[in-house]
N, C-alpha and C positions, 0 to 999 in steps of 0.2 A: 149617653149616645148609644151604648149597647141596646139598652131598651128600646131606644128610638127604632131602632133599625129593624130590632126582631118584630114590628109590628107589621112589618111588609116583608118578612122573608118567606113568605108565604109565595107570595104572589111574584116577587120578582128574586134574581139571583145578588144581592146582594153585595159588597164586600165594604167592609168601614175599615181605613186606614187614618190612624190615630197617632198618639206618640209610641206607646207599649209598639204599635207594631213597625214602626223608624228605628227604635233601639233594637229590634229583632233582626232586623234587614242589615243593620249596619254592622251587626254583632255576627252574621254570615260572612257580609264581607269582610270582616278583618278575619275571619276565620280561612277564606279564603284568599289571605294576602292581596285585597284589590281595598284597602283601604282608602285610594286615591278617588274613590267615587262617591265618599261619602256627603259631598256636598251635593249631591242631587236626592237625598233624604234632608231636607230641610225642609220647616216652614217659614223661615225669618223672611218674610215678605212676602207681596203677592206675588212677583214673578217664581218664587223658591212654590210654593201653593199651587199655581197651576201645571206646575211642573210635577208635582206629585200625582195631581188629577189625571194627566198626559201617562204618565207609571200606571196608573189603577186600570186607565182601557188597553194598558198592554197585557198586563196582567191577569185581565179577565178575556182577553182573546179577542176584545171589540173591533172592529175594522172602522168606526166611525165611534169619536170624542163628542158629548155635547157640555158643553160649560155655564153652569149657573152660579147664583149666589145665593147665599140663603136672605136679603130681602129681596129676593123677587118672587113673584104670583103666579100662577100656570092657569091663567081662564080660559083660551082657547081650548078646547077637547081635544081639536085637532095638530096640536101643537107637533108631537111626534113624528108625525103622519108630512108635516110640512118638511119638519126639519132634515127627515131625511129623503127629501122626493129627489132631489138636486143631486145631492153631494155621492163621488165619485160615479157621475154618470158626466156630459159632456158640454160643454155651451159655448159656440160657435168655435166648433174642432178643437177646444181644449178643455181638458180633464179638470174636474173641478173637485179640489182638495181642501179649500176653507171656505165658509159659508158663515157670514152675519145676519144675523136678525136685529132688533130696535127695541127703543123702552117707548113703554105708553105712559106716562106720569100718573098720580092718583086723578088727576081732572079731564086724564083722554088725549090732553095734548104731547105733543113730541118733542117741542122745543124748550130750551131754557128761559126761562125767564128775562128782560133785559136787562142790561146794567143798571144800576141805581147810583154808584157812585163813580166820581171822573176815576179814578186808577181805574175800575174795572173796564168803562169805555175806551183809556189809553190802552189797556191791555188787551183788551178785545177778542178773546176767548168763547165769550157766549155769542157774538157776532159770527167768527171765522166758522164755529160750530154748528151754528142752525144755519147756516147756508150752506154748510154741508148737508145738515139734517135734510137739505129742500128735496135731494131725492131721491129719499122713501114716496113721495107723494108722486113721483111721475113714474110712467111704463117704460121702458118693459118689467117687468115682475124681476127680475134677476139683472142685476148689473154690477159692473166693477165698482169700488167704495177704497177711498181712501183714510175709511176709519172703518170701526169694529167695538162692538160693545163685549166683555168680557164676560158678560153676563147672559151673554146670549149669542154663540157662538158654537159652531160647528165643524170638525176636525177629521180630517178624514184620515185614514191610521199612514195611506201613502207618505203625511207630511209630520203626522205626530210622532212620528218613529224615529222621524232623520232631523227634527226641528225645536229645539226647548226653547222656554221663554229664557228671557236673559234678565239674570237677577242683580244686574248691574244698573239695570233702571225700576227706580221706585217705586213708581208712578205711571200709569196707562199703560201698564204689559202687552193690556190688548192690542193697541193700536201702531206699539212696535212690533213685537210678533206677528201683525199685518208686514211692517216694513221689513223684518228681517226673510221671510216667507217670499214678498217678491225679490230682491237679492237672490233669493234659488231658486227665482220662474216659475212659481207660486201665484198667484193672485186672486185674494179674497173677491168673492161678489154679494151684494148685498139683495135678501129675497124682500123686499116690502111686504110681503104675508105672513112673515114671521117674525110676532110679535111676543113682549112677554110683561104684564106691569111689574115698576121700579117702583118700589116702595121706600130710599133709601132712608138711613138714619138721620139725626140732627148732626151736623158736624161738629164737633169738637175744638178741633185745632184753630187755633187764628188765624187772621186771613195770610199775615206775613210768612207762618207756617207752610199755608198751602201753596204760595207763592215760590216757597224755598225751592218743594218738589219739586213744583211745576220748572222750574229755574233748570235741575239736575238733570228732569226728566229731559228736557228737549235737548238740551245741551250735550246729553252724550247718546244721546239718538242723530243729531245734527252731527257730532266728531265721528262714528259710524258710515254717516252719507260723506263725507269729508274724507277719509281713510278709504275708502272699499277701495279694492284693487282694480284696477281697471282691465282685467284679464278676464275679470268676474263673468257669474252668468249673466249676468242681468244686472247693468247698469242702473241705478238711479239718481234720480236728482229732488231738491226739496219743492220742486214744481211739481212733480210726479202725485205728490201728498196733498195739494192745495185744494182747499180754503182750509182744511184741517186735519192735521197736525202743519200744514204747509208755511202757514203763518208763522211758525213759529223755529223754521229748520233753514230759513235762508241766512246771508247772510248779516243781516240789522239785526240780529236777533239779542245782540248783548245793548245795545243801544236801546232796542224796547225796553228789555227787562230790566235796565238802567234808569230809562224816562217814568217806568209803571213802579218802582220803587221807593224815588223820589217823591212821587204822586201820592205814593200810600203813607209814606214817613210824614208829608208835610199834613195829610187829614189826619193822623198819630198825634202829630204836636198840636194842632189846634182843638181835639178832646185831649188832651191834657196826658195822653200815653206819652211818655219818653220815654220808656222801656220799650216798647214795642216798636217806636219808629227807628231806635238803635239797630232793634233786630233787620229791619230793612235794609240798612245801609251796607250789611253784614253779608245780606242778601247778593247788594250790589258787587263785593267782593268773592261770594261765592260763586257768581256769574263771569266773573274776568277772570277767576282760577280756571273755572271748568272750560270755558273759550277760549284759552291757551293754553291748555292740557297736550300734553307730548305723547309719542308713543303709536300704537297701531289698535285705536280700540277694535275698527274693523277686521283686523287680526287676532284679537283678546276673544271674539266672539267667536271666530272661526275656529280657535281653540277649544273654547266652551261646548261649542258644537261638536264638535273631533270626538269629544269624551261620552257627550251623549250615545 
């Protein structure tokens, strides 16, 4: 990575933060008796990950965050140039502190592909999503968005200073750090001219896996919209989020991931996995745990926040 880097320290100001320099920071703070922060040096996730990214533009003095991934492409020239025309200037009398851009696929299109099997259609994920997707395609050039791509995302220091992602959710940081973001009168808007291709990998994990996430993920982004305080700045509901993540924060939400479960277990047993469809069923129980989860997560976070 060092090598990598020194081939453009030339040209730009640089700074690579790795593990050697987590153990240095952390090895300060306990020097300085504030050991109790050492959970915002972590990478154990992507929400722990972007968090450190969020450290790096404080760090280097940046007043605006841009957030990539390393499979994604930069063909626009102009991509820079887009990315900060917007952000903390002002769109229709309010101050604009997050800013999304989109994926273009390796074939130019934007949308996911359609489901191919009945659980993916009960589940309806790639549906609730590309009708979100629908608009990138209309005017005005800048509008509110109830998603966010992590990979191409835009941070302005106003929000990245007072706002971490919450490593309590596994799964789409991005598009909760949307939701936590308006909770403090925030509201991402999304630019349709900035674009960036997704080249992602092969997936690995099986689908029951990805389902687990997905399962956790909304589930305590949904206990979040369920808890907040009603004192709060800024009220929200899982209508607010719709067609996506919206789909998936109201209340049927343990009843979907109950029916798309069953759905996947029963195409498990007819290819002949029964190890896999157990894993579903497993599912289903880790979805009635998380749906009756006690406590104040919307206070858990405000904690979390407090420390940042």
């Amino acid at each position: 990575m060092q090598s990598f880097v020194a081939q453009y320290d030339y040209h730009f100001p640089l700074l690579k933060i790795g593990p050697g320099e987590l153990v240095f920071w952390r090895r300060r703070l306990a020097a300085a008796g504030m050991q109790e922060y050492d959970e915002f040096f972590s990478v154990d996730g992507y929400s722990n990950i972007r968090n450190i990214c969020l450290l790096a533009a404080v760090l280097t003095g940046a007043d605006v965050a841009i957030l990539f991934d390393e499979h994604q492409i930069y063909e626009d020239p102009d991509y820079l140039k887009k990315a900060m025309e917007f952000i903390g200037g002002k769109h229709e009398g309010r101050f604009i502190s997050g800013i999304t851009g989109y994926y273009r696929n390796q074939d130019d299109s934007l949308l996911l592909p359609p489901a191919e099997l009945e659980w993916q259609r009960k589940w309806g994920n790639r549906e609730a999503m590309n009708t979100a997707l629908g608009i990138i395609s209309h005017e005005p050039r800048l509008k509110p968005t109830p998603f966010a791509f992590g990979g191409n995302m835009v941070i302005h220091r106003s929000l990245f200073e007072k706002l971490p992602f919450d490593p309590a959710v596994p799964r789409g940081e991005d598009i909760d750090y949307l939701m936590n973001a308006r909770f403090f009168g925030h509201e991402f808007m999304l630019d349709n001219e900035l674009w960036i291709r997704h080249l992602p990998p092969p997936k690995c994990a099986p689908p029951w896996y990805q389902m687990r996430q997905d399962i956790i993920r909304f589930a305590r982004e949904r206990a979040k919209l369920v808890t907040q305080h009603n004192d709060w700045v800024q009220h929200c509901s899982a209508a607010d989020f719709d067609p996506y993540p919206g789909r998936f924060l109201h209340e049927d939400f343990h009843d979907l991931g109950m029916d798309t479960c069953l759905e996947m277990a029963s195409e498990y047993i007819e290819a002949g996995m029964e190890e896999d469809a157990r894993e579903c069923m497993v599912n289903i129980s880790i979805s009635k745990a998380e749906s009756r989860s006690r406590g104040d997560p919307f206070g858990d976070f405000l904690a979390y926040h407090s420390k940042w």
